[in-house]
N, C-alpha and C positions, 0 to 999 in steps of 0.2 A: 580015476576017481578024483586027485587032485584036480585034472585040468578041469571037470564036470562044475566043481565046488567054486573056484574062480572065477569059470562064465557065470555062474548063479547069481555070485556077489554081485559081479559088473551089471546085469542085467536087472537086479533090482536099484545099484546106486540109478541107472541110467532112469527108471521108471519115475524114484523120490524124486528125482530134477524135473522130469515132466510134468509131475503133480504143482511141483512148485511155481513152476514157468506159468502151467498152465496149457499143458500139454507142450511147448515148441523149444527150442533150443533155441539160446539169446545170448549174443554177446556183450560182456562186459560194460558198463557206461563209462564214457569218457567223462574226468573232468574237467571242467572249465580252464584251469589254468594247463590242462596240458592241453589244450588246442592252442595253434599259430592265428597269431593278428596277422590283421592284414600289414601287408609291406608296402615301403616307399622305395624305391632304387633309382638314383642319378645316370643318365643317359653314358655311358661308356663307361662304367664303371663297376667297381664288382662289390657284396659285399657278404659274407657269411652268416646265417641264422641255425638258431642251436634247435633240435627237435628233442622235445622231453621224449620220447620213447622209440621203442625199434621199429625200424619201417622199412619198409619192402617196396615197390613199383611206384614210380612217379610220374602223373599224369600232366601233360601243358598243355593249358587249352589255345595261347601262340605262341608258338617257340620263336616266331619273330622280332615278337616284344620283349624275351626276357631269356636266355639261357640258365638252366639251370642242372647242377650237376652234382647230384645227391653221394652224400658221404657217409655212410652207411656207420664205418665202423666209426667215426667219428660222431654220428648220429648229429650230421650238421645238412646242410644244403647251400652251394655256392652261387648264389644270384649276379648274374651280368647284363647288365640293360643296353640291348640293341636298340630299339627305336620306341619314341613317345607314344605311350599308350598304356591300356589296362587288360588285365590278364587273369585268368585261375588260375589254381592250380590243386590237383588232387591227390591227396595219400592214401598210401593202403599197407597195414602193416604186414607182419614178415607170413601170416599166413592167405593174404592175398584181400583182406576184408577190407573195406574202405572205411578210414578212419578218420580225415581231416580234409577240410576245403579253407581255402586263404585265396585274397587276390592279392597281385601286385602291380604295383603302377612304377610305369617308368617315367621318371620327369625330366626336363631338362636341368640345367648347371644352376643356371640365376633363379628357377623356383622354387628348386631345394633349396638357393644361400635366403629367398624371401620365406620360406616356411619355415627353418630353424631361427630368424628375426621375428617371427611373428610368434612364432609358441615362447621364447626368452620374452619379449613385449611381456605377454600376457600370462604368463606363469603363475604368477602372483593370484589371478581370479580363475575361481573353484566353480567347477560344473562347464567348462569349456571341451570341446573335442574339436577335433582339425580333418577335413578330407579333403581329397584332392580328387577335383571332376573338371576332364577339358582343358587342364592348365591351366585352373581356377583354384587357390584355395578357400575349403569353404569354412566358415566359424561356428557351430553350432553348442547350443545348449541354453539356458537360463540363469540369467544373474541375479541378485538380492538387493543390489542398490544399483543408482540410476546412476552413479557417477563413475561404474563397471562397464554401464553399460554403453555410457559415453565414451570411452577408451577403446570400446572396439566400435563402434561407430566411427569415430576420429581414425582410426587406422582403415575401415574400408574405405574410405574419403579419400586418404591420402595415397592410399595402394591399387594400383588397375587389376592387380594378380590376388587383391583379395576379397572375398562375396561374405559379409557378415548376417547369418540367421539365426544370430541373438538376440535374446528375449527377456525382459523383465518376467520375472515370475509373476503369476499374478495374485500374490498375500500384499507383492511388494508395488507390485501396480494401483490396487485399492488403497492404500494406506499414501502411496503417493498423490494419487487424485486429491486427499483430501489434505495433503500440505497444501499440494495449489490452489483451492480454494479459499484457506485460511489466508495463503501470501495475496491471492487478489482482491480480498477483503470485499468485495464490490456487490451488496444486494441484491439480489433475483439471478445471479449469476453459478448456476450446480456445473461442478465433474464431475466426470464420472467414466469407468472404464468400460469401453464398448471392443471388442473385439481385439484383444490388446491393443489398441489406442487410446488415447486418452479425448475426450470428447468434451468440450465447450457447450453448455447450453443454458438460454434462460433470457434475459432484456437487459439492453445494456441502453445510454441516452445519447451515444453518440459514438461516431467512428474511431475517435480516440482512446474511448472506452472500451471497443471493440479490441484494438490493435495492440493496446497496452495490455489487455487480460490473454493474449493470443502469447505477446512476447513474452509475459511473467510463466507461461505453461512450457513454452519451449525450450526456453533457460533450464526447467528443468526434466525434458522428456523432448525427445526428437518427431515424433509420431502422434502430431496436436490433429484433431477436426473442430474448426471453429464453423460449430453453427448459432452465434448469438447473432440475436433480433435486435434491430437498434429502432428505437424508437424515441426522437426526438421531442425533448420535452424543454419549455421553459425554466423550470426549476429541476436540477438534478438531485435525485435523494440519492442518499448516499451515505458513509460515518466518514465524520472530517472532524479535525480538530473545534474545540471549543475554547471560546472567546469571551471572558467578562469584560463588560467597559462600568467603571463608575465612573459617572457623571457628576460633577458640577454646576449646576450653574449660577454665578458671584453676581450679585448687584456691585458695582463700584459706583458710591454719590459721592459728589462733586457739587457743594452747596454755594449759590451764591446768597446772603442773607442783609437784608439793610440792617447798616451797626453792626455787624459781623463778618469778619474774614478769616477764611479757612483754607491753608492751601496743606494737601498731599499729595504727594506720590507713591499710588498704589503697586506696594510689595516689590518696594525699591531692597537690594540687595544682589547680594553675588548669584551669579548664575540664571541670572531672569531677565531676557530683554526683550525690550518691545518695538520696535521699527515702525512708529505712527506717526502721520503728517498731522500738520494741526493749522489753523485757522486763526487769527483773533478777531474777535465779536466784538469787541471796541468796550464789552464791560467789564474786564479786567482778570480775565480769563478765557482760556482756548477753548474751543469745541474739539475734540478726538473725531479725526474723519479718517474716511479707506477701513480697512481689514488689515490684520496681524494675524499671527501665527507666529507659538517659538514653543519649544521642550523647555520644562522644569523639572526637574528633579525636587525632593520634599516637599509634596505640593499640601499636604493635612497639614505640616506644622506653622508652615509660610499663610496659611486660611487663617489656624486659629490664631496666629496672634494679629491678625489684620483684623479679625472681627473682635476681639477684645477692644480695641479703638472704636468700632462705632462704625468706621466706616465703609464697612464689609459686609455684605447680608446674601449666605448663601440657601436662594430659593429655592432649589431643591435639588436633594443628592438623589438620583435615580441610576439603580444596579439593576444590568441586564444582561444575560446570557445568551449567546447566539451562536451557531455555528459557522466556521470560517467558510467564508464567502457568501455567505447570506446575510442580509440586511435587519437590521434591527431598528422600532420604529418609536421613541418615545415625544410622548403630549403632556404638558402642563399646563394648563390652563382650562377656561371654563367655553362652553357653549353659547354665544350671545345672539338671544334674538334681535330678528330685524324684521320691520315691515315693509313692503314691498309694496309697489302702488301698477296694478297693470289695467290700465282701459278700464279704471273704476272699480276693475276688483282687487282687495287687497289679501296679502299671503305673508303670511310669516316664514322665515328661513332662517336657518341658524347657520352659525359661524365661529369656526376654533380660534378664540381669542389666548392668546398667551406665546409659550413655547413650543415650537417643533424641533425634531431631531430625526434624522436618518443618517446610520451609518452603516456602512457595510465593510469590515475587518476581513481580512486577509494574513491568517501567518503565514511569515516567512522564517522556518527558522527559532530564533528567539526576537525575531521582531517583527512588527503590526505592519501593513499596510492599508490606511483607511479612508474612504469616499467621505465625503461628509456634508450633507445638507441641513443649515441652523436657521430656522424661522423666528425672529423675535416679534409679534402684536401685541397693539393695543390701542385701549380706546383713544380718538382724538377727538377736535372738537368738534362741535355740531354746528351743523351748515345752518343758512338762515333758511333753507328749507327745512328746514326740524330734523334733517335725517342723520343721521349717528357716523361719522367716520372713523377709519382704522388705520391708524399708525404701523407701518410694517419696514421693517429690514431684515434683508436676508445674506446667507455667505453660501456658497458651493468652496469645498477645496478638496483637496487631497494632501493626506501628511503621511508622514512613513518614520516608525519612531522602537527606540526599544520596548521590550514588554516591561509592565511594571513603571515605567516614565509614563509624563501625563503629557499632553499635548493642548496649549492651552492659543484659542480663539477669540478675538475683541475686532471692535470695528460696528457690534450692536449698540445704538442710542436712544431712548427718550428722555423729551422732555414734556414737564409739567409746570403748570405754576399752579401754586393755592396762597389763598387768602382767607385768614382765618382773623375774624372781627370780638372785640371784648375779652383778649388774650393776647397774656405778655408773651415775650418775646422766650423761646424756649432758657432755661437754666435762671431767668431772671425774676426774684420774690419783691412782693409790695414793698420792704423798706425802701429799694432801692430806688429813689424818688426821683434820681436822675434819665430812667425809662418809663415813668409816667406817661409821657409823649407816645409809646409804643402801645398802650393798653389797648386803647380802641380800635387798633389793626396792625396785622402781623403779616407783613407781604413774603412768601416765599418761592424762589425760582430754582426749581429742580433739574437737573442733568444729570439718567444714570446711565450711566457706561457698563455692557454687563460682557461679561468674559465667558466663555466656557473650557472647563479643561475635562479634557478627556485621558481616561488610565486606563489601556486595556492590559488584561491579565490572559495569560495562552495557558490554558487545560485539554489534556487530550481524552478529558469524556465529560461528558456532560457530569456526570456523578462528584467529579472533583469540584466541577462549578460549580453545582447546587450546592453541595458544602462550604466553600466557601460565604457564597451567599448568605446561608443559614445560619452561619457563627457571624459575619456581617453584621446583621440584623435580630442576633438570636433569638431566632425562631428555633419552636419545637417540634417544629414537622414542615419538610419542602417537599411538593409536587414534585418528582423525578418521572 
């Protein structure tokens, strides 16, 4: 009766497991840490691995490659590597059920001493794994920055025994794309990540343009596709620094007056020289010939007190903003017509009488380098055919100068004479009865000598220049 009541019990616990199962009887699940990674083993050498739990029969899929010689009560397994190559190997615990699969590779001496150098190398960077296929160490995983990623790049370069299949992640590949477009700054020019690489596209104006956006990408990513379009253009658009020049341009007169003699030296002082050849006209004063050029420093305060005397007349201050390396083009003066006489028919045409300017600035740095073309016209005298002639001198140069220093130009001349009838002589009143003689005519011969200086200022957006300007001139609203 006992044994009857025993098998009962056994035969319903056995029933409740089947219900549970799901009708089948099922072993146990293993977990994760107690299964064996795979193993490395140095070619003639041996080395012991621990087994988390009891095991039974040991399977080699080549005992060529690897001897192995299971220690049961030790619950260890002793590894001995015959020859280079990869191997299984199969567990099965103590009641015969198969419980664990692991491979092991046997390597030689020097790619075990280069795999222990390369996982110490790179220990430091997170989400790396290491395997070995063929005598090749391989690098895999994904890294978060590109200067990770560089370190193992630079190590497969350097090593024949290592294959690096590392990878920017790609949260970190987009977010990189769009540093190197910021650093190339370069209009119509997108990154962008295409297949983890990084990809170049858009128009650039030239091969330089090309090769400098290619090397700014590479600096920071190994794996660049440069597909920009270059398309050559005369004018490059582009953001380049900004450039204000004010302008000067100085009348210096140089009078000769009957009954009146006047001699100066224009903004005679320290730090201002002029290098001009000169001439005498046998009237008792030089003519100023050639072209000068020299740097001034102070150049407002050295104006206004020249023009306090009288003998300084600045025609016009003209401020202009340009960007470096493009040309900036200022005119003062008026439009003079002309009539023309062709085969009986006549046409009118006009013509820029006064001042011209072209310059085109360059920074370097904190200083200018500048082209510079200065047109000086004006009317001269009229032929005894009635037609109108035009007094012109001109300066091509180049000067190259601090920012904030002026750069000042002479070498431009007219001259005029006037005659002015039943008027005294200038500063002279009726008592003075000893210029009586002068009333009835006032002969005067004019020589002016006109200088220009130039002051460029280096802004690196146009935004700061237009402010500047605008407190300049204070104005309450500039065009940006």
């Amino acid at each position: 009766m006992q044994r009857f009541l025993h098998r009962a019990w056994l035969m319903r616990a056995l029933a409740t497991a089947c219900v549970i199962t799901g009708g089948a009887l099922i072993a146990a699940p293993v977990l994760a840490d107690e299964k064996i990674a795979d193993q490395v083993v140095i070619l003639n050498n041996q080395s012991a691995i621990d087994v988390p739990y009891a095991f039974g029969d040991v399977s080699i899929g080549n005992s060529e490659i690897v001897k192995v010689v299971p220690l049961r009560e030790e619950r260890q397994l002793l590894l001995a590597g015959r020859e280079v190559g990869t191997t299984n190997v199969i567990l099965y615990d103590t009641k015969g059920v198969r419980r664990d699969e692991f491979e092991i590779t046997v390597i030689p001496a020097n790619l075990a001493k280069v795999m222990k150098n390369v996982q110490v190398l790179l220990d430091d960077i997170e989400g790396l794994s290491f395997k070995l296929i063929n005598d090749h160490i391989y690098i895999q995983g994904e890294v978060s920055l590109d200067e990770e990623l560089r370190r193992v790049k630079d190590l497969d370069e350097k090593e024949p025994l290592v294959e690096s299949m590392v990878t920017l992640s790609p949260v970190s590949q987009r977010l990189l794309a769009a540093m190197i477009q910021k650093e190339i700054g370069t209009p119509g020019v997108n990154v962008r990540l295409v297949s983890r690489k990084i990809m170049l596209e858009g128009v650039v104006h030239s091969e330089s343009a090309s090769l400098r956006a290619a090397a700014i990408a590479e600096a920071y990513y190994p794996d660049v596709i440069n597909v920009l379009e270059i398309r050559e253009v005369e004018r490059v658009p582009g953001e380049s620094q900004t450039i204000v020049l004010v302008v000067h341009f100085v009348e210096l007169t140089k009078s000769l007056e009957e009954a009146w003699n006047i001699e100066w030296t224009p903004l005679s002082g320290p730090g201002v020289t002029f290098e001009l050849g000169a001439t005498n006209d046998g009237s008792g004063w030089s003519d100023i010939t050639g072209t000068a050029t020299a740097e001034i420093s102070g150049l407002l305060p050295k104006l206004q007190e020249a023009r306090s005397t009288g003998f300084v007349r600045v025609l016009e201050n003209p401020t202009v903003s340009v960007k470096s390396g493009e040309t900036a083009h200022i005119f003062s003066g008026s439009k003079v017509p002309f009539v023309y006489n062709d085969n009986g028919s006549k046409s009118i045409e006009f013509m820029d009488v006064g001042i011209k300017m072209d310059v085109t600035p360059y920074a370097a740095g904190g200083n200018v380098d500048m082209q510079m073309k200065i047109e000086v016209s004006s009317l001269g005298e009229v032929a005894a055919s009635g037609y109108q002639s035009i007094d012109q001198s001109e300066i091509t140069t180049a000067q190259f100068c601090r920012a904030g220093e002026s750069v000042v130009i002479g070498g431009l001349q007219r001259v005029s004479d006037r005659v002015n009838y039943n008027k005294l002589p200038d500063g002279v009143s009726l008592p003075d009865a000893m210029f009586t003689l002068y009333r009835s005519k006032d002969y005067k011969k004019s020589k002016s000598q006109f200088l220009v200086f130039v002051t460029p200022q280096i802004h690196e957006s146009t935004t700061t220049a237009n402010k500047e300007i605008q407190e300049k001139f204070n104005l309450t609203e500039v065009r940006q």
